[in-house]
N, C-alpha and C positions, 0 to 999 in steps of 0.2 A: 504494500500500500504506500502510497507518495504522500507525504505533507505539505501540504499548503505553504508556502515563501511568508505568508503573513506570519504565521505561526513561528517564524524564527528574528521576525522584525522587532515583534513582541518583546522580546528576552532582553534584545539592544545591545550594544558591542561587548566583545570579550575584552577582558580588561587587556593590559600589556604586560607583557612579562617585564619585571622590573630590571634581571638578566642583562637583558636588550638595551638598556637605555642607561649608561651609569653615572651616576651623579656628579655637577663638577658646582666646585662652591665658588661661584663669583664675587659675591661679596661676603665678609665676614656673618654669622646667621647667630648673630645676636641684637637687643633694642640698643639706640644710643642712649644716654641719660639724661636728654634733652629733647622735647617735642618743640617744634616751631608753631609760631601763633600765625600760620596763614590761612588756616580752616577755619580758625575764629574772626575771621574778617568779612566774613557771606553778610549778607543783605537780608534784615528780618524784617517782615511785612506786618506790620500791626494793622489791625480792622480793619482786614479788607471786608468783612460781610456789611459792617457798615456803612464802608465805602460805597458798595457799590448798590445799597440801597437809596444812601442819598443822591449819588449820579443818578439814580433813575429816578428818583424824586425832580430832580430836578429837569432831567429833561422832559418831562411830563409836564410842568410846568414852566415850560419854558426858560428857564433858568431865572426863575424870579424867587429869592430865596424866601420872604415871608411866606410861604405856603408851607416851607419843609422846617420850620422847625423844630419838631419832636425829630424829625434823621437826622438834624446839624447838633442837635444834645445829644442823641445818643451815639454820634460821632466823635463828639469832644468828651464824654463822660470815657467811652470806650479808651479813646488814645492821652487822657489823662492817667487812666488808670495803669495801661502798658508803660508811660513813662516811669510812672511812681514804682512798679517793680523792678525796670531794669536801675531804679538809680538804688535801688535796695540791694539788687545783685552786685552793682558794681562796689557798693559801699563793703559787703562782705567780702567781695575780692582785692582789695584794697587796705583789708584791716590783717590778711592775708589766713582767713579762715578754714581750712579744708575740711569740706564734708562730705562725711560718706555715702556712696551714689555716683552715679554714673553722668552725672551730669555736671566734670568738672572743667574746668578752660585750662585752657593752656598754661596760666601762671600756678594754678593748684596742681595741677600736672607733675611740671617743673620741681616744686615743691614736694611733692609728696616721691619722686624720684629719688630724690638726692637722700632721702632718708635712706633708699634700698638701691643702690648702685649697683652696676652690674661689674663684675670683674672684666677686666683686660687684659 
């Protein structure tokens, strides 16, 4: 009896034999003890749902703002509130606080490194 080609599609590649293929270490395969801060430099979007309730507000209305109101408060309430955290964050980053979690920057990083360095 024949088996259907589907039937072995299924399964998906055989891995490689490792044999074949031998490891060459290009770079040293350890962390440095220093992370750089250019992934903490991105661009973070505060209220955009707000945002883009009051654009629509207003082009509903022709862009005459007395109509939209309650969207320009709860625009300004929203991006009030986002400033008042990040100067609360930065304040803790600043006073040089590390906390446990996974949601450290680059200078708590740094910091919490240099306690457990790596040999060289």
């Amino acid at each position: 009896m024949r088996i259907p080609g589907a039937l072995y599609a299924a399964r998906g590649r055989a891995p490689q034999n490792e044999k074949d293929v031998p490891f060459q270490e290009i770079l040293p395969l350890r962390l440095k003890n220093t992370v750089s801060g250019k992934a903490d430099s991105g661009s973070d979007v505060a209220c955009l749902q707000e945002m883009g309730v009051l654009f629509a507000c207003l082009k509903d209305n022709e862009f005459v703002e007395k109509y939209c109101h309650k969207e320009i408060s709860q625009f300004q309430n929203c991006y009030k509130l986002y400033m008042d955290r990040k100067f609360e964050a930065k304040k803790t980053v600043n006073q040089g606080i590390v906390q446990p979690g996974n949601n450290l920057n680059y200078k708590q990083l740094n910091k919490y490194m240099r306690r457990f360095p790596n040999p060289q």
